[in-house]
N, CA, C and O atoms as a GROMACS GRO file, in nm:
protein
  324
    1UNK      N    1   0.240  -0.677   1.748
    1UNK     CA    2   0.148  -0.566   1.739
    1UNK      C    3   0.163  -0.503   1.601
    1UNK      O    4   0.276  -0.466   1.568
    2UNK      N    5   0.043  -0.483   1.505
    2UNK     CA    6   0.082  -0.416   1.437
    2UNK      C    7   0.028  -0.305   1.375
    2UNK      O    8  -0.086  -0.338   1.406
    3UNK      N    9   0.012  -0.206   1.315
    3UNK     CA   10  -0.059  -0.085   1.306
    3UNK      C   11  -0.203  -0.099   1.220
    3UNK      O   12  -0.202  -0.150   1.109
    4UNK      N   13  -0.316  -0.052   1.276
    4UNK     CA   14  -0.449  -0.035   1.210
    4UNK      C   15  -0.471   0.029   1.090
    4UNK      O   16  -0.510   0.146   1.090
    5UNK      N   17  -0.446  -0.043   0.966
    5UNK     CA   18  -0.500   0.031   0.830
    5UNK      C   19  -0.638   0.008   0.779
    5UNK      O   20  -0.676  -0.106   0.752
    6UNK      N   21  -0.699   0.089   0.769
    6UNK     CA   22  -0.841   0.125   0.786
    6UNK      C   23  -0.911   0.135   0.619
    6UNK      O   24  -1.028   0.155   0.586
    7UNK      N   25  -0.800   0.116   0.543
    7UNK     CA   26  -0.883   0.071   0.440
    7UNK      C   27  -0.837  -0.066   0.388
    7UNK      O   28  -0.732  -0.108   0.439
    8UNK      N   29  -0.885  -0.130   0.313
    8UNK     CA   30  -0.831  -0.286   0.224
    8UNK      C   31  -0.680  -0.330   0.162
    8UNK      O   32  -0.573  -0.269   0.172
    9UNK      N   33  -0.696  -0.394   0.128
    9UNK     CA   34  -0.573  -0.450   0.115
    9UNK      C   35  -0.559  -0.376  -0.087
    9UNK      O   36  -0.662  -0.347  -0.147
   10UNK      N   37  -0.438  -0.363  -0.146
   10UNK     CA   38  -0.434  -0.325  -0.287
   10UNK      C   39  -0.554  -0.377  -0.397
   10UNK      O   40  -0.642  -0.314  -0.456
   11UNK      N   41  -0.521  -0.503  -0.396
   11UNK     CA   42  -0.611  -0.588  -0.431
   11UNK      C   43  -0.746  -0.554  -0.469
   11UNK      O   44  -0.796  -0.500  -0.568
   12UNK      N   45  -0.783  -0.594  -0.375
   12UNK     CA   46  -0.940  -0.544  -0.325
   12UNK      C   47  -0.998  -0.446  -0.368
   12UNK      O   48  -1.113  -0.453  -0.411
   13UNK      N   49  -0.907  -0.298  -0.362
   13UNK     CA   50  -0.914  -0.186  -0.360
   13UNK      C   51  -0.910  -0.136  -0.544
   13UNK      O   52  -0.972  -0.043  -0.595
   14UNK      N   53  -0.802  -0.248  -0.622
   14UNK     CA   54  -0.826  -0.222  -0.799
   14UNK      C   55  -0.910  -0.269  -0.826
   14UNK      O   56  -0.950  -0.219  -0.931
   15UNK      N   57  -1.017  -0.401  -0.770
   15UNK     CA   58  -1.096  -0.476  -0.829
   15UNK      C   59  -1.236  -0.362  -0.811
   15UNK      O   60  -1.321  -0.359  -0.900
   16UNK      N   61  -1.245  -0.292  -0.714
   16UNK     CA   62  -1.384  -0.180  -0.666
   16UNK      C   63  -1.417  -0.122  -0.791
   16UNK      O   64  -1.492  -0.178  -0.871
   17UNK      N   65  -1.390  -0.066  -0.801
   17UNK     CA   66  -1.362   0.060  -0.914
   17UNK      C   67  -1.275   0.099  -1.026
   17UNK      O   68  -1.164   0.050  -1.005
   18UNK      N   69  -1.277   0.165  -1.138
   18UNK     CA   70  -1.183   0.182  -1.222
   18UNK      C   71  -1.094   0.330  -1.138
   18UNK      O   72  -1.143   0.423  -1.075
   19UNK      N   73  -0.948   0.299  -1.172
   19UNK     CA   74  -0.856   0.369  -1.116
   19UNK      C   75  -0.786   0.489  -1.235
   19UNK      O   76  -0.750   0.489  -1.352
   20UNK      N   77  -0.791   0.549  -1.164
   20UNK     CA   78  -0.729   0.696  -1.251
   20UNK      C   79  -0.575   0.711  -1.284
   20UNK      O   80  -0.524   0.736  -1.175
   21UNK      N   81  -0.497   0.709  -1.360
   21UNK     CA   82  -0.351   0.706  -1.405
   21UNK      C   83  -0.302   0.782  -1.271
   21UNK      O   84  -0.214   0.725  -1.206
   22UNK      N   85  -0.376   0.962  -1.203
   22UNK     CA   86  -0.313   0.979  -1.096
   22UNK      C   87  -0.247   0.875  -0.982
   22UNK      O   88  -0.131   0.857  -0.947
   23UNK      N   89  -0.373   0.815  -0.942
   23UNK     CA   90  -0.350   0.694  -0.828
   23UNK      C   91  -0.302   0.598  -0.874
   23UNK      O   92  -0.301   0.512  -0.786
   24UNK      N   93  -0.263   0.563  -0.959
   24UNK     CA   94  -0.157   0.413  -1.024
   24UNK      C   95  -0.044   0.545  -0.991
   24UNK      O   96   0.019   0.496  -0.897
   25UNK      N   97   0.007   0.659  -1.011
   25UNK     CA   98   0.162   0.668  -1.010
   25UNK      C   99   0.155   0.692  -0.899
   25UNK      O  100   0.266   0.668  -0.852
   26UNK      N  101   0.064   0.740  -0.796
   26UNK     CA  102   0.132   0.742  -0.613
   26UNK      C  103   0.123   0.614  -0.580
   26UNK      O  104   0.204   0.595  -0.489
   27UNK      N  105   0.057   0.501  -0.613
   27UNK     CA  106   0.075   0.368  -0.594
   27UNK      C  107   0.243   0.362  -0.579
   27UNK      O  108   0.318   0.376  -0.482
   28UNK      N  109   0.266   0.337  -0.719
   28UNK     CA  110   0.375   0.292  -0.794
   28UNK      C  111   0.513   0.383  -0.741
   28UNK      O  112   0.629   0.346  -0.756
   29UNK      N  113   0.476   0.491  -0.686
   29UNK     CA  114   0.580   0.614  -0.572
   29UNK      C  115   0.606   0.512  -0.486
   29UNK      O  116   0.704   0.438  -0.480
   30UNK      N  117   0.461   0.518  -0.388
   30UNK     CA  118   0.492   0.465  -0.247
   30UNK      C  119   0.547   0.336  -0.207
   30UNK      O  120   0.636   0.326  -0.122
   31UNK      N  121   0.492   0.230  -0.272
   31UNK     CA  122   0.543   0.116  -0.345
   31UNK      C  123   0.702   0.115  -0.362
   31UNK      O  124   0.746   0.031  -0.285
   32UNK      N  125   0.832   0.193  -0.453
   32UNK     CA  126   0.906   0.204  -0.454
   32UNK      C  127   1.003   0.254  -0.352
   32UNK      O  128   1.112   0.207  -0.322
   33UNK      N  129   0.935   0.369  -0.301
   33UNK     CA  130   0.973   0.422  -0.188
   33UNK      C  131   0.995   0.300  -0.050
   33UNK      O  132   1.095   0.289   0.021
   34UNK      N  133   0.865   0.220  -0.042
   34UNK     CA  134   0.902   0.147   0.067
   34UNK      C  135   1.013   0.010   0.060
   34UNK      O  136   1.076  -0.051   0.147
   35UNK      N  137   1.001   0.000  -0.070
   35UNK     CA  138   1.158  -0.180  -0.161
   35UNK      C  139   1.259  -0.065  -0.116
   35UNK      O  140   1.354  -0.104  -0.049
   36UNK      N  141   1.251   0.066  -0.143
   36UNK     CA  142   1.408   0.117  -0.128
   36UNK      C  143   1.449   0.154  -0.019
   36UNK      O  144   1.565   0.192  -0.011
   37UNK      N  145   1.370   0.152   0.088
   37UNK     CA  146   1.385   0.171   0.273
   37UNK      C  147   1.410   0.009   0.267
   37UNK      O  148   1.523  -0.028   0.300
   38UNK      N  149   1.321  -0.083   0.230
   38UNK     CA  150   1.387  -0.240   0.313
   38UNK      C  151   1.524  -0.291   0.216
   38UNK      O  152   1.599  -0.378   0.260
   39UNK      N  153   1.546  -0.231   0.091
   39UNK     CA  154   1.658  -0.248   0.032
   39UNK      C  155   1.780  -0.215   0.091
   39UNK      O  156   1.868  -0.297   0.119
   40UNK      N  157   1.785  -0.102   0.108
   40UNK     CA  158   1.832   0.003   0.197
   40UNK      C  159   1.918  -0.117   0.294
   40UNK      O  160   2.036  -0.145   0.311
   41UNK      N  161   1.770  -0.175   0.352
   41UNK     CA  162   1.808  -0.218   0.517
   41UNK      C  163   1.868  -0.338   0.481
   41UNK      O  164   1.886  -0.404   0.583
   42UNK      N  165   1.912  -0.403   0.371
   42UNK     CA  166   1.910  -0.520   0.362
   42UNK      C  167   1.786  -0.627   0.360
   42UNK      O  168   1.789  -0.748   0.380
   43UNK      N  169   1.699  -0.561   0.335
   43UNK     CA  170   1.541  -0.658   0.324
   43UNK      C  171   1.511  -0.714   0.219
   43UNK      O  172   1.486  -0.630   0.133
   44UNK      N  173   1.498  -0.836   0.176
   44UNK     CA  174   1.417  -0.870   0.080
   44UNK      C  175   1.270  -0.927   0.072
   44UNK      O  176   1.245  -1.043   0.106
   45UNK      N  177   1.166  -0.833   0.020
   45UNK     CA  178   1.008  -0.929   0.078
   45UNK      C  179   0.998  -1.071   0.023
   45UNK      O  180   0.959  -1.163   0.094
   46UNK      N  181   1.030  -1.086  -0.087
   46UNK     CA  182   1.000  -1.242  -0.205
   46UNK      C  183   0.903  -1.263  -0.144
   46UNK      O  184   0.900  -1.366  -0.077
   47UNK      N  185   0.801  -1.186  -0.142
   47UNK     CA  186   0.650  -1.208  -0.149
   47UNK      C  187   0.549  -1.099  -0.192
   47UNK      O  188   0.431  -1.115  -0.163
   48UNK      N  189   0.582  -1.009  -0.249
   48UNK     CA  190   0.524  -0.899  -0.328
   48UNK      C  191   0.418  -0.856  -0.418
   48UNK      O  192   0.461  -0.801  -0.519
   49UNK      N  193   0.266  -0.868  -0.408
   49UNK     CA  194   0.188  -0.866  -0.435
   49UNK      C  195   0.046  -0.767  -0.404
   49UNK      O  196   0.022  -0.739  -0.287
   50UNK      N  197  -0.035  -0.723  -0.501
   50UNK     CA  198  -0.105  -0.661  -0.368
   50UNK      C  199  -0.203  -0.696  -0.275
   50UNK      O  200  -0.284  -0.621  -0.220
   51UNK      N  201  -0.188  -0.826  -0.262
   51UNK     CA  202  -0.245  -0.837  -0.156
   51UNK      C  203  -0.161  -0.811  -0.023
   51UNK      O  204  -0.185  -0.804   0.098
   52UNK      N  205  -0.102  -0.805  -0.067
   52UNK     CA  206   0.015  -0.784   0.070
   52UNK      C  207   0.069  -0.631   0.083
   52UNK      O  208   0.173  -0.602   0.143
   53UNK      N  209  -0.023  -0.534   0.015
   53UNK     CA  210  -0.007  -0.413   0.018
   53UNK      C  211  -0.150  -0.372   0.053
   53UNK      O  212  -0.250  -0.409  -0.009
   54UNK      N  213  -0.150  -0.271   0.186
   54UNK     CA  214  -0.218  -0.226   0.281
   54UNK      C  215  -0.285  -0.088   0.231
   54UNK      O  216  -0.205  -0.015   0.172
   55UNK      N  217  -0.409  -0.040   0.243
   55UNK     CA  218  -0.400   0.086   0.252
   55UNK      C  219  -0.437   0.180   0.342
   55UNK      O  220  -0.544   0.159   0.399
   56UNK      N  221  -0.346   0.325   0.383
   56UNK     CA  222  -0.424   0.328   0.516
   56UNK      C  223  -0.441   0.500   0.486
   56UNK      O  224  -0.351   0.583   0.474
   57UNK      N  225  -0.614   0.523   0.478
   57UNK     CA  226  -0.620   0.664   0.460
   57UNK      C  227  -0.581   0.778   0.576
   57UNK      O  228  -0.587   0.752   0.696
   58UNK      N  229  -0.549   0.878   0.538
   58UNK     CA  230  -0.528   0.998   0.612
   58UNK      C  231  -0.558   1.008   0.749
   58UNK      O  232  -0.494   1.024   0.853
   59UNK      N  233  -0.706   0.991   0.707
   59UNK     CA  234  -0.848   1.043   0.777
   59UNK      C  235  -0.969   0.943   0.747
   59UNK      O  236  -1.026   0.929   0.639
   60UNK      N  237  -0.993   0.885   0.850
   60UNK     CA  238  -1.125   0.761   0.839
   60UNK      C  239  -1.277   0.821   0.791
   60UNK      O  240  -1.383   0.789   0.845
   61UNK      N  241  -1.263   0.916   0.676
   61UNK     CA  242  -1.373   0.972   0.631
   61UNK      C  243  -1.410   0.972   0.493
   61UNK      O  244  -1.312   0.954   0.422
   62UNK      N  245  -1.519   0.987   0.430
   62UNK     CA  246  -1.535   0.995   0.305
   62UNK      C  247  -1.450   1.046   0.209
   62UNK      O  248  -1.392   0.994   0.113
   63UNK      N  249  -1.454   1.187   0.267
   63UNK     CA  250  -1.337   1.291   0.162
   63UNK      C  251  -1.239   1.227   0.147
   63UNK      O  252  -1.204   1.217   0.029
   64UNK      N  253  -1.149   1.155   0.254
   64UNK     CA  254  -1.013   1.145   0.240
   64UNK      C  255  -1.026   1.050   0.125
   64UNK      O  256  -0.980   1.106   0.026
   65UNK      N  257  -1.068   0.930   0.098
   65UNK     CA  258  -1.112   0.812   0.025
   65UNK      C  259  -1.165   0.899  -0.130
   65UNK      O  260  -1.102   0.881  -0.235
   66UNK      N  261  -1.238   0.954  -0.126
   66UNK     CA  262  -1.280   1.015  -0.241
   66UNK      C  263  -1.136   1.119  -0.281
   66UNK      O  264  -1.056   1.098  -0.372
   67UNK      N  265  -1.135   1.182  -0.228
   67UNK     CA  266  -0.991   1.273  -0.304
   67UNK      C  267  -0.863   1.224  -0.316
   67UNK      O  268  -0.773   1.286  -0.372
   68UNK      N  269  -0.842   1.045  -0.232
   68UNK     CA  270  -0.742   1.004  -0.268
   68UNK      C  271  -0.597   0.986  -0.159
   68UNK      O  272  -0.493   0.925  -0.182
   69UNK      N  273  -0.634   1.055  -0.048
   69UNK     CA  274  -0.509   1.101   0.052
   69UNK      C  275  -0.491   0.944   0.104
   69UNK      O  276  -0.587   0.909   0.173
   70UNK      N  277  -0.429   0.881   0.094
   70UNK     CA  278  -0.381   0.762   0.162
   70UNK      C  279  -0.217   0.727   0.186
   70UNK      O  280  -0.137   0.808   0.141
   71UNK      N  281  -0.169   0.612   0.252
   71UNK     CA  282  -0.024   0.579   0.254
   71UNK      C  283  -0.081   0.422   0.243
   71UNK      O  284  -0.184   0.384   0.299
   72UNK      N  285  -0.013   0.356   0.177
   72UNK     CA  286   0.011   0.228   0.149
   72UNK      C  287   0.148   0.196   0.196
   72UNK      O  288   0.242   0.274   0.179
   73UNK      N  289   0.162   0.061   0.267
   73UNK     CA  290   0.197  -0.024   0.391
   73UNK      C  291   0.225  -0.144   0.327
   73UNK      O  292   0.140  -0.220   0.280
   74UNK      N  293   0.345  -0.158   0.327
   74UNK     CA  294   0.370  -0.335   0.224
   74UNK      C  295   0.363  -0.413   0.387
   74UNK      O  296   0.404  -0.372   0.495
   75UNK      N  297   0.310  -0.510   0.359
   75UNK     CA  298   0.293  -0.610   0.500
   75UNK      C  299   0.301  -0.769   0.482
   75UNK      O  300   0.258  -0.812   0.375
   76UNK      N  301   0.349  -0.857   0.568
   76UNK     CA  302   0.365  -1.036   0.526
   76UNK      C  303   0.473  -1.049   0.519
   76UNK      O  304   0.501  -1.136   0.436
   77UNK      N  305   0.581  -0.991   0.582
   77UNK     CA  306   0.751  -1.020   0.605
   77UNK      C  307   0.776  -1.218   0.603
   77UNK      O  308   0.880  -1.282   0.591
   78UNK      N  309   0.600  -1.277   0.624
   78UNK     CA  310   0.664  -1.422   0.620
   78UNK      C  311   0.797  -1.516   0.574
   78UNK      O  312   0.877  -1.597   0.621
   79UNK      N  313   0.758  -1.440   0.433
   79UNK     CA  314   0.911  -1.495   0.325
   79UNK      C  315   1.038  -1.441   0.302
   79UNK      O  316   1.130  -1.498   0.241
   80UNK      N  317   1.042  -1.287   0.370
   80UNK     CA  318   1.127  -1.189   0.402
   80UNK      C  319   1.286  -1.272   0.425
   80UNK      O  320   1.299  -1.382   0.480
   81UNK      N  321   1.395  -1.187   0.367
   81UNK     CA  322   1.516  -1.221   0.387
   81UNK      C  323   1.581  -1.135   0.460
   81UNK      O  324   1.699  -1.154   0.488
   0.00000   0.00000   0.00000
């Protein structure tokens, strides 16, 4: 089972539109934040890309998407150690 992220995958999501330096550094936060929870745990992904990074807004609405509120979700443990 695994949790519903309601917007695209990273990927997908840089190729749309041009991206603002704001949203590259909460990328690049959340992103770190989540290597240092599976680091932490002893995790290694060796599969790290963004396609394999999720995004999942706030709120399934315009605003949230337009002003930016999201959490990104690294996902594909396939190659995981």
């Amino acid at each position: 089972m695994l949790e519903y992220c309601n917007g695209n995958s990273l990927y997908k999501h840089v190729f749309k539109r041009c991206q603002t330096l704001d949203n590259t550094s909460k990328w690049v936060y959340q992103v770190v934040k989540g290597l240092n929870y599976l680091h932490a745990h002893n995790i290694i992904h060796r599969d790290l890309k963004p396609e394999n990074i999720l995004i999942m807004y706030d709120n399934n609405d315009v605003e949230s998407k337009i002003k930016g509120k999201f959490t990104l979700k690294i996902c594909d443990f396939g190659w995981a150690t």
